[in-house]
C-alpha positions as CSV (number, residue, x, y, z in Angstrom):
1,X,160.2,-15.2,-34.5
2,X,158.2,-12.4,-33.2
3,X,155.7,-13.1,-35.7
4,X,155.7,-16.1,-35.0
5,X,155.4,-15.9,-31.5
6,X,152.6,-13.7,-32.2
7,X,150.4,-16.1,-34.1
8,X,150.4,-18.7,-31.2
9,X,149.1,-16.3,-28.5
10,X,146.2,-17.3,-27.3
11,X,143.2,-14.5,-28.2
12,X,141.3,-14.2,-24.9
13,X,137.7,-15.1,-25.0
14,X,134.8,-12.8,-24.0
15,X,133.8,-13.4,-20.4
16,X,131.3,-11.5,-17.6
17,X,133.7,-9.9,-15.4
18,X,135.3,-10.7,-12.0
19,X,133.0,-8.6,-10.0
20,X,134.2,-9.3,-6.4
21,X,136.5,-6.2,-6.2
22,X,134.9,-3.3,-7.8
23,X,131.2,-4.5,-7.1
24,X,131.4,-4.9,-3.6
25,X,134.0,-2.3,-2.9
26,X,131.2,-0.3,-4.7
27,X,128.1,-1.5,-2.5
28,X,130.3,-1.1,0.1
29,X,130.5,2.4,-0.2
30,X,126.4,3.0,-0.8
31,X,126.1,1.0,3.2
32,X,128.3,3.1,4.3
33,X,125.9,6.2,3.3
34,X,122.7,4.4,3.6
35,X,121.0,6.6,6.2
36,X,122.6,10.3,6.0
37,X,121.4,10.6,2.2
38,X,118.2,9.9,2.3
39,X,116.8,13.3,3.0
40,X,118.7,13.8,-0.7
41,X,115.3,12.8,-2.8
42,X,112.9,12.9,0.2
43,X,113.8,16.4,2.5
44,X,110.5,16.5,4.0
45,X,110.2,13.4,5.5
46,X,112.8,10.7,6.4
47,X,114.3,12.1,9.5
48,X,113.0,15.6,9.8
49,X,109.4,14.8,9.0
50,X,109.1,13.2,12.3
51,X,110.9,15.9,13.9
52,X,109.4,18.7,12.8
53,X,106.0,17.0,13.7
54,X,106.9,16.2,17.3
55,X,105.4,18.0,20.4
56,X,109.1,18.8,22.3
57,X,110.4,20.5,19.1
58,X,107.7,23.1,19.0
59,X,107.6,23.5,22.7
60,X,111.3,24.1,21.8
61,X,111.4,26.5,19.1
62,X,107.4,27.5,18.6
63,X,107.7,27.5,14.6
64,X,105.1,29.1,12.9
65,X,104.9,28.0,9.1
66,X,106.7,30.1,7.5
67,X,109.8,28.9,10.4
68,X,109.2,25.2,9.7
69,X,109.3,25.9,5.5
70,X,112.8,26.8,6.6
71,X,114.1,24.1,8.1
72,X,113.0,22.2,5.0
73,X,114.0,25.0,2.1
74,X,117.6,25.3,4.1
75,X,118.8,21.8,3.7
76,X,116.9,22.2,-0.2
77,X,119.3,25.2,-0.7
78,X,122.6,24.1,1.1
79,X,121.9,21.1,-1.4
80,X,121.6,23.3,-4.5
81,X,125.0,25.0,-3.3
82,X,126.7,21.6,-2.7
83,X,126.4,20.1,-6.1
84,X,127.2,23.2,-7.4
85,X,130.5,23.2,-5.7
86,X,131.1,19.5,-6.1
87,X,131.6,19.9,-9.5
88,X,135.0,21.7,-9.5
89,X,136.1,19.9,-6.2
90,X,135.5,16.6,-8.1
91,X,138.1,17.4,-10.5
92,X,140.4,18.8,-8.3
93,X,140.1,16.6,-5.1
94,X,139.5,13.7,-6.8
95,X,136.6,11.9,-6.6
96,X,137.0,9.8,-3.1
97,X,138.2,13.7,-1.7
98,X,135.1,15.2,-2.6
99,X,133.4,12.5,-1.0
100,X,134.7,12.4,2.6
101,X,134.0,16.4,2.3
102,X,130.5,16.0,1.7
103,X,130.2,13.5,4.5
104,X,132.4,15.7,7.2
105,X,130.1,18.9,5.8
106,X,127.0,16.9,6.7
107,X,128.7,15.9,10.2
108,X,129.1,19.0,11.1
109,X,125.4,20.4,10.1
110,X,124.2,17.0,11.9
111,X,125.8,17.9,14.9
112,X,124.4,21.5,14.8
113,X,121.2,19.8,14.6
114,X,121.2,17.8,17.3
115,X,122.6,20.0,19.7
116,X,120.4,22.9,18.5
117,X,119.5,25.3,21.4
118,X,117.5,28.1,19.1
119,X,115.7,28.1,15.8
120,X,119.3,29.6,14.1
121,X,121.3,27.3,15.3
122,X,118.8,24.8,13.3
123,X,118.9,26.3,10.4
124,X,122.5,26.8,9.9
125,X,122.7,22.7,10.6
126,X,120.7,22.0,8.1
127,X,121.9,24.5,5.4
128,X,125.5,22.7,6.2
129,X,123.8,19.0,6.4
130,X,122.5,20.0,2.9
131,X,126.2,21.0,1.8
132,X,127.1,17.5,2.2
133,X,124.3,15.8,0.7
134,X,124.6,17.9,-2.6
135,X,128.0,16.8,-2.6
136,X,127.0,13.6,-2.2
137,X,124.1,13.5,-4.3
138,X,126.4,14.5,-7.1
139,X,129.6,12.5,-7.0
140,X,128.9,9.4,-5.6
141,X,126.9,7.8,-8.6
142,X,129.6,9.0,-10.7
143,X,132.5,7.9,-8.9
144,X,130.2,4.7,-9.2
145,X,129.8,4.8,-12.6
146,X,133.3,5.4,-13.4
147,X,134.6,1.9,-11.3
148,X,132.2,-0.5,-12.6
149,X,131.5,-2.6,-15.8
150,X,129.8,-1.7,-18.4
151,X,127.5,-5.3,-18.1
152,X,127.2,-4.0,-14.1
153,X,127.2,-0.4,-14.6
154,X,123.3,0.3,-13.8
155,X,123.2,-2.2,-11.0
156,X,125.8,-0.8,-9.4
157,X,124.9,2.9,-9.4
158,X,121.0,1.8,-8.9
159,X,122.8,1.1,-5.1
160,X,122.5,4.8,-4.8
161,X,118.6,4.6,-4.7
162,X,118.3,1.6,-3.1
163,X,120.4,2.5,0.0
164,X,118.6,5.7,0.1
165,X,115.3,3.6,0.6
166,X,116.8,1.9,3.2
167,X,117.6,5.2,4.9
168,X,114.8,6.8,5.0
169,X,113.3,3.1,5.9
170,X,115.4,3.1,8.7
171,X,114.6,6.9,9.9
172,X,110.9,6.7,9.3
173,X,110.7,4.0,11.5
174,X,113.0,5.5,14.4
175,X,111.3,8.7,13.9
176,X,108.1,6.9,14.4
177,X,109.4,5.5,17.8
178,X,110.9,8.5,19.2
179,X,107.6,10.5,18.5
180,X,105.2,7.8,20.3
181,X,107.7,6.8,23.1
182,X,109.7,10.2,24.1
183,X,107.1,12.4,24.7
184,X,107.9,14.5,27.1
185,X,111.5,15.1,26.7
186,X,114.2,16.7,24.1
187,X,115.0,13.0,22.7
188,X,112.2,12.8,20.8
189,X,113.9,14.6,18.1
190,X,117.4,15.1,19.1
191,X,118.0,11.3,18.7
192,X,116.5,11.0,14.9
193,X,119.0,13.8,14.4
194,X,121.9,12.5,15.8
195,X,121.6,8.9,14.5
196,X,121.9,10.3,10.8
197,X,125.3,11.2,11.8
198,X,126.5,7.4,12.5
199,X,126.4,6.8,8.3
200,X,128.0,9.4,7.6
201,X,131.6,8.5,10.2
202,X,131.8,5.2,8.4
203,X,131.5,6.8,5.1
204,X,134.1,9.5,5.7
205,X,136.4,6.7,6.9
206,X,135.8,3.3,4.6
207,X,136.4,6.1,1.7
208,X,140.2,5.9,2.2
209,X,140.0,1.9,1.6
210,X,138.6,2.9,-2.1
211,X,140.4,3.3,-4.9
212,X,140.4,6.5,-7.1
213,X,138.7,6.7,-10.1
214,X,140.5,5.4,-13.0
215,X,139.0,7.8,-15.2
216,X,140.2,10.7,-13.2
217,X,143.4,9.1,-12.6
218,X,143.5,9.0,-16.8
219,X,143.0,12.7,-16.6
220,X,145.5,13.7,-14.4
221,X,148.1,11.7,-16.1
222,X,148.7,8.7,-13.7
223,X,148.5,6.0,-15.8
224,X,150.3,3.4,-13.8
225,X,148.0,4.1,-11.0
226,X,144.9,4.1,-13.4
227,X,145.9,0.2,-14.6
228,X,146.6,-0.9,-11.1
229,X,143.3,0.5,-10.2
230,X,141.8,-1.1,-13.2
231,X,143.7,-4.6,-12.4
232,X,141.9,-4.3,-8.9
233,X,138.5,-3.7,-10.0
234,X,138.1,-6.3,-13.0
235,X,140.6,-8.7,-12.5
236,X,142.1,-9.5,-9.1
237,X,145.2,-7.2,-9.6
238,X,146.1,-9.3,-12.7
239,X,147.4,-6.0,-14.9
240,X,147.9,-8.3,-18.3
241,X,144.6,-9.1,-18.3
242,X,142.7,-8.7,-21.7
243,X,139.8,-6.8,-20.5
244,X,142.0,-4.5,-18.3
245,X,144.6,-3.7,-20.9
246,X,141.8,-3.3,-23.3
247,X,139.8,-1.0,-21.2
248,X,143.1,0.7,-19.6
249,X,144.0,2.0,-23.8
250,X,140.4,2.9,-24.7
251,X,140.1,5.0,-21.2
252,X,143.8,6.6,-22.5
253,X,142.8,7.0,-25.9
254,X,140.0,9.0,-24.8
255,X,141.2,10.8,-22.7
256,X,143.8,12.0,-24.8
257,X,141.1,13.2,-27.9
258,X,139.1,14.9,-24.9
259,X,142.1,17.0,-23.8
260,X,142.6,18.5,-27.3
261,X,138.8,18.6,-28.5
262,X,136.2,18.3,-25.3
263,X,135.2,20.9,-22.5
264,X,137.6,22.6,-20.3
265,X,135.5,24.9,-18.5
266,X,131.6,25.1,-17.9
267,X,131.2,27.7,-20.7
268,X,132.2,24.8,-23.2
269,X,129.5,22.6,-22.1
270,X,127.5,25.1,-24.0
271,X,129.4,25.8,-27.1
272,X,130.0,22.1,-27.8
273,X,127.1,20.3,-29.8
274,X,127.7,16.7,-28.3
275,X,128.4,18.1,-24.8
276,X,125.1,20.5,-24.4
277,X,123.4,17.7,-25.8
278,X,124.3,15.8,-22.7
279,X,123.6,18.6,-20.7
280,X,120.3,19.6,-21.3
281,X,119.2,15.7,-21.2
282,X,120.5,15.1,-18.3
283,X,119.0,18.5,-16.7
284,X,115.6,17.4,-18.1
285,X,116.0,14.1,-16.5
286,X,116.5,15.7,-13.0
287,X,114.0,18.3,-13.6
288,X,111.5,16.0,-15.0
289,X,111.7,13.6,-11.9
290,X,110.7,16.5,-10.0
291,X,107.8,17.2,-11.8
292,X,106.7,13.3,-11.5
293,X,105.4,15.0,-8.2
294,X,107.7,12.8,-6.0
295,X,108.2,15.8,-3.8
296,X,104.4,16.9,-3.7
297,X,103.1,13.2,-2.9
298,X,105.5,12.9,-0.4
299,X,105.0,16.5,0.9
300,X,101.6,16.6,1.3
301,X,100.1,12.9,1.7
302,X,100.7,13.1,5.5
303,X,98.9,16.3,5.4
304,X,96.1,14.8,3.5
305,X,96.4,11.6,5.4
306,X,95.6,14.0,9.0
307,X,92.8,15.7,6.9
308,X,90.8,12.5,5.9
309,X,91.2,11.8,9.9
310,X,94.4,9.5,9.8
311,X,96.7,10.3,13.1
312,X,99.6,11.8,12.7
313,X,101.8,8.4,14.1
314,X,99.4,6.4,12.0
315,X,100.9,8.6,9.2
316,X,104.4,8.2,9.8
317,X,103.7,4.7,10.1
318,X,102.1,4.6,6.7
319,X,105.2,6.4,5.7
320,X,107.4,3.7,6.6
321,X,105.1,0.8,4.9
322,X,105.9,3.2,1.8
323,X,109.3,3.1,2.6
324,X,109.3,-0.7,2.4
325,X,107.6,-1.0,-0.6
326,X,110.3,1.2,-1.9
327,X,112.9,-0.8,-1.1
328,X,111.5,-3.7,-2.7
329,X,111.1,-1.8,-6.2
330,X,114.8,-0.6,-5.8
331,X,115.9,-4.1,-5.5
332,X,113.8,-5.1,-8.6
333,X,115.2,-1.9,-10.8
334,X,119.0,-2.7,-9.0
335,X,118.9,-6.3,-10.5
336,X,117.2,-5.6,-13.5
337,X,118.1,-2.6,-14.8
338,X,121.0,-3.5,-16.8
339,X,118.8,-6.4,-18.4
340,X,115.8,-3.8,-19.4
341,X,117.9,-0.8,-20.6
342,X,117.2,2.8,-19.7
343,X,114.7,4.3,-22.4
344,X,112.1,2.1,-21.6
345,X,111.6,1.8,-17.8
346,X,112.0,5.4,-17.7
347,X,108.9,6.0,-20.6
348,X,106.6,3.4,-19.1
349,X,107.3,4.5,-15.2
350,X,105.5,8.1,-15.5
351,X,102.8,6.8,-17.7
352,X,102.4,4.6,-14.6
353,X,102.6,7.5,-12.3
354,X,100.3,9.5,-14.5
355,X,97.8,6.7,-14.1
356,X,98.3,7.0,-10.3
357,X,97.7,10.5,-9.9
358,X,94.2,10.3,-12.2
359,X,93.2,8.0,-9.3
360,X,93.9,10.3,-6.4
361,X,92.8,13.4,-8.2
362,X,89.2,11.3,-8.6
363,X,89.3,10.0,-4.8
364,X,90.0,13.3,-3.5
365,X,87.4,15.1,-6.1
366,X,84.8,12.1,-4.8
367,X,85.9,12.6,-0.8
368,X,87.0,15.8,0.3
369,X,89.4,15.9,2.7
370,X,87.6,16.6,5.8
371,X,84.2,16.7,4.4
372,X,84.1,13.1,3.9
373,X,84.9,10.0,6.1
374,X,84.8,7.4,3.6
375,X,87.3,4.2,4.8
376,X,87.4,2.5,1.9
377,X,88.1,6.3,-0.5
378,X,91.0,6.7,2.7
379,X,92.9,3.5,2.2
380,X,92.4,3.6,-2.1
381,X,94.1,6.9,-1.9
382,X,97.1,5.6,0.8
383,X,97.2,2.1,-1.4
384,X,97.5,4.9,-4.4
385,X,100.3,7.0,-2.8
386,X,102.4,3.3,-1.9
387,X,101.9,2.6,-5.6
388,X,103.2,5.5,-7.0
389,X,106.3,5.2,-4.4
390,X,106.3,1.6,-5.7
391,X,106.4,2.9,-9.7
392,X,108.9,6.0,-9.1
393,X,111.7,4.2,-7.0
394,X,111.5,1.7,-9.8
395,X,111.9,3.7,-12.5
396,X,112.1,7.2,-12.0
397,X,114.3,7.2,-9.0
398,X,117.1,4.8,-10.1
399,X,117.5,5.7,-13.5
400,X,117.6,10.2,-13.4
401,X,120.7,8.9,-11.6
402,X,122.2,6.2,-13.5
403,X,121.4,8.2,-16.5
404,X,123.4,11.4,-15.7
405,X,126.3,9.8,-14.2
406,X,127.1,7.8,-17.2
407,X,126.6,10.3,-20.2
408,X,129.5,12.3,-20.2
409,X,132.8,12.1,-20.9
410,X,135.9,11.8,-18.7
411,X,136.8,16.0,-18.9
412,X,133.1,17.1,-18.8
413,X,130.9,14.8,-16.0
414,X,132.1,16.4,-13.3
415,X,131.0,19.3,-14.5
416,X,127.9,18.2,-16.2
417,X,126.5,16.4,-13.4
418,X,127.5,19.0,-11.0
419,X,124.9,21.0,-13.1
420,X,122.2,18.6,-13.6
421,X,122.1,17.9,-9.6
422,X,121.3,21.5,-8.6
423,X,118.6,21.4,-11.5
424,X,117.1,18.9,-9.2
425,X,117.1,20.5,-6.2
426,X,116.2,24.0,-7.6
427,X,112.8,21.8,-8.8
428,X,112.7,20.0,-5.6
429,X,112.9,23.6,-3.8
430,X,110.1,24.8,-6.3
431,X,107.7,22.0,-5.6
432,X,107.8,21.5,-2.1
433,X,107.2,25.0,-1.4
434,X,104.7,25.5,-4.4
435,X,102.1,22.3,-3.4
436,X,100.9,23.5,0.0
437,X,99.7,26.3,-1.7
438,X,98.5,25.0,-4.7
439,X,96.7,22.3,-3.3
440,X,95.2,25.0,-0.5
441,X,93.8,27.1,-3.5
442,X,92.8,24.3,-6.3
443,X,92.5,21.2,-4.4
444,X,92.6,18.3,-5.8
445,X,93.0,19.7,-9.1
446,X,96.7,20.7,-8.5
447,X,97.6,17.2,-9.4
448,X,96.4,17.8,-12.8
449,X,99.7,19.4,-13.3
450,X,101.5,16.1,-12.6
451,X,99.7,14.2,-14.8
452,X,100.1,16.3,-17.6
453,X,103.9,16.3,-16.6
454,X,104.4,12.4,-16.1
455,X,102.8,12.4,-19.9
456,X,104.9,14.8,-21.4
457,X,107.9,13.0,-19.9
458,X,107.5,9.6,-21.6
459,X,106.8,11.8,-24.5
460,X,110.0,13.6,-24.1
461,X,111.8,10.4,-23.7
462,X,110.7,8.7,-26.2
463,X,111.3,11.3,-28.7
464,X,115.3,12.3,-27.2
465,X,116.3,9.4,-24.7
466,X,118.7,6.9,-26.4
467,X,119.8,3.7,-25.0
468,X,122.8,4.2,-22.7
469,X,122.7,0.8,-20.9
470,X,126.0,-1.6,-21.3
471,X,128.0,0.8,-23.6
472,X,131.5,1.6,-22.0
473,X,131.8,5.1,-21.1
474,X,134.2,6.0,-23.6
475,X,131.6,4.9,-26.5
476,X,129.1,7.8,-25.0
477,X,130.6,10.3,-27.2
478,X,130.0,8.3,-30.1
479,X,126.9,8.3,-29.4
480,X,125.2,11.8,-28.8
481,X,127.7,12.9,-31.4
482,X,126.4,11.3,-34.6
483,X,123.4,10.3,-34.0
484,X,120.7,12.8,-34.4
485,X,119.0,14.4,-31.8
486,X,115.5,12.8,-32.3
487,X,116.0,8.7,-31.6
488,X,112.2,7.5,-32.2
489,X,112.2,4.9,-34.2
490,X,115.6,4.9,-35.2
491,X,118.1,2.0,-34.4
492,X,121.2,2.8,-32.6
493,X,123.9,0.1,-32.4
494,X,124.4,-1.9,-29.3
495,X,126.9,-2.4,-27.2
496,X,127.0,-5.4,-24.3
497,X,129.4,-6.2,-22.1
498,X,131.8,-8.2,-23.4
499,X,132.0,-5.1,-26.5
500,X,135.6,-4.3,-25.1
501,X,137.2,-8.0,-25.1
502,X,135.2,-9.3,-28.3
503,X,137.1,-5.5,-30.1
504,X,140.3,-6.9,-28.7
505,X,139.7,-10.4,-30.0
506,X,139.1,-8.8,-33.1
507,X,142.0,-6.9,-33.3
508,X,144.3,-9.9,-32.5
509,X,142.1,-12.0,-35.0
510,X,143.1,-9.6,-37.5
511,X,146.4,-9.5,-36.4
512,X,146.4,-13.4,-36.8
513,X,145.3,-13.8,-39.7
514,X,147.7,-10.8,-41.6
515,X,150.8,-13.2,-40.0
516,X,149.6,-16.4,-41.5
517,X,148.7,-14.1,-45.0
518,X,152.9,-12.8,-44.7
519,X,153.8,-16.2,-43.6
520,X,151.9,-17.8,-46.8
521,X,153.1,-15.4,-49.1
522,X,156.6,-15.8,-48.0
523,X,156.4,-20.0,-48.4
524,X,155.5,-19.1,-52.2
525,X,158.9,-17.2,-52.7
């Protein structure tokens, strides 16, 4: 009878999933952070860049150069220390835990800010702002990555990069209107400072109306909670559905041949083959975006901008045209970035940006800044700069995030990503303090550097990336364990999403057809 029964069971057919619950809940949570993390990618600019830059906040605290670098390299290095930290705390706190502490470390280093009476008092806010961000930077696209789909995986966790457009969109622009319309009083920067703060309250609280990670919840051993959670992401709470019990046995299966084979402690992401594997891709992903010379453009293209005779609110008002362009290019990578894959975009972004940077490094050979006062050599090197803003939040940006977050396994991403996020801002650190004084000694020829760099990447890619996009998470071991470490040219199979419900069709296919063989056989008798 039970055989019986079993042969009539409908097989469930492969289907898109029901994204209402986990891909909103998840773009939820990247609205709720839009403004506070954009410093996260862009430290010089976004909120401080006008407030460093405004007239009250040097009558306020004289900074010399040196003093300004540090209100930069502080939030850089609180960063650094955050992801650092939010490795540990993201397997111990959970992952929703960890996030409301980065947002209440950032609240309190915002509010230090703002309120600032003495240069100190600055620094220390934004060593504690950059506390949070580091957290944040670290284990929001993986908390992302571990609630969505496969076949929704990249758009989802492109969010990230999309909302940080939009915040330093948002704070370019109110840092632009503060510095022309509050001239003569401590608002001019005090209200940039404590606007970043409203992001981060909503974050801290809409956090609690998430659920948990399943995959942490897997590796702690709550597995009733991990199907529920599972049921409310992909299929309105409906636990028996095909995809959830599918994906609910492969994320226990998993987890329980990590806990006897996979990393334990950071030490074991190096002595494991497949794991440092991950590792030092990912951590040449973060460092490579670096040396794309995102934080160099965007350092010193005001200050070349003020050179060539641009204003300074003219420049922040370029700035924010940039911004917008951005935002657009984030949309573009958010919606198609699951259709194109990883490997490519990634390869044929920093040739792009290499091609950008030939062109400024031959405007700015051509036009010295402040030798020559050619208009049409200023706007083809600002229509350059919005170009390569254009190409890296397409490509670049998205992906060195999408990329790490989904590469590990359940015992080792905390970890692993905690790790590749301090790569980034250790290179971030290095390069904003590095181009003033490269491109003070050697000109125009320090961006040589960048576009030997943005070669060497695609090269690098090409030759180690493989395709991570639609795979399930728990496939990721499969595949930077037997394949070999050099992917050009080599096929690799895919995965779509739909791989988990067409392996469970299969298995009850199978299952099917052995009934009707026992059930044939036993007519013959």
């Amino acid at each position: 009878m039970a055989s019986q029964a079993r042969t009539k069971k409908p097989t469930p057919e492969p289907r898109e999933p029901e994204p209402v619950p986990g891909f909103w809940l998840t773009e939820a949570t990247e609205i709720a952070e839009t403004e506070h993390r954009a410093p996260a990618n862009n430290p010089p600019h976004g909120v401080i860049a006008a407030v460093v830059a405004s007239n009250t906040f040097k009558d306020a605290f004289s900074p010399d150069t040196s003093t300004e670098g540090l209100v930069v390299s502080m939030f850089t290095a609180g960063a650094f220390f955050g992801a650092g930290a939010a490795g540990p705390l993201g397997d111990r706190l959970g992952r929703r835990g960890t996030i409301v502490a980065g947002a209440l470390f950032f609240l309190l280093g915002g509010g230090l800010q703002t309120g600032a009476r003495d240069i100190h008092m600055m620094w220390v806010g934004r060593l504690m702002s950059g506390l949070g961000v580091g957290a944040l930077c670290m284990i929001v696209p993986l908390y992302q990555a571990e609630l969505a789909h496969p076949s929704i995986r990249g758009t989802v966790t492109a969010l990230q990069q999309l909302m940080i457009g939009i915040g330093a969109f948002v704070a370019t622009w109110v840092g632009w209107g503060c510095y022309t319309q509050l001239t003569t009083t401590s608002a001019q920067w005090r209200i940039p400072l404590a606007i970043q703060n409203i992001p981060a309250i909503i974050l801290a609280a809409l956090t609690f109306l998430f659920p948990e990670s399943p995959r942490w919840l897997g590796d702690k051993g709550r597995d009733e909670e991990m199907l529920k959670t599972l049921a409310r992401l992909h299929s309105n709470n409906d636990v028996n559905d095909a995809f959830v019990r599918a994906e609910y046995e492969q994320i226990k299966t998993a987890v329980e041949i990590e806990h006897q084979q996979e990393a334990r402690s950071y030490m074991d992401l190096f002595r494991s083959r497949s794991s440092f594997r991950r590792l030092f891709l990912c951590c040449a992903i973060q460092a490579s975006v670096q040396m794309t010379g995102v934080s160099a453009i965007q350092y010193y293209s005001p200050r070349i901008f003020e050179q060539i005779g641009i204003a300074t609110q003219d420049t922040l008002k370029y700035q924010g045209i940039s911004n917008g362009l951005a935002i657009i290019a984030q949309t573009l990578a958010m919606l198609l970035i699951d259709r194109t894959g990883r490997r490519w975009p990634l390869i044929g972004g920093n040739i792009f940006n290499s091609v950008t940077f030939i062109i400024a490094a031959v405007l700015l050979a051509l036009f010295p800044p402040g030798e020559s006062n050619n208009l049409s050599a200023q706007w083809g090197f600002i229509v350059v700069t919005w170009l390569y803003n254009f190409s890296f939040s397409s490509t670049c940006g998205p992906l060195s995030w999408i990329i790490v977050a989904e590469v590990f396994d359940t015992r080792t991403r905390s970890k692993g990503v905690s790790i590749a996020t301090m790569v980034s801002f250790a290179f971030n650190t290095m390069i904003g303090q590095v181009t003033p004084e490269g491109m003070e000694s050697v000109g125009y020829q320090f961006y040589f550097l960048f576009i030997v760099c943005n070669i060497t990447n695609a090269i690098f890619f090409w030759l180690f990336l493989p395709e991570t996009a639609r795979r399930p998470l728990e496939e990721m071991n499969e595949l930077f364990s037997s394949n070999s470490w050099i992917v050009a040219g080599k096929a690799s199979k895919r995965y779509n999403g739909h791989d988990l419900e067409n392996r469970l069709h299969e298995k009850e296919h199978h299952a099917s057809v052995d009934v009707q063989a026992e059930n044939a056989y036993a007519e013959t008798k």
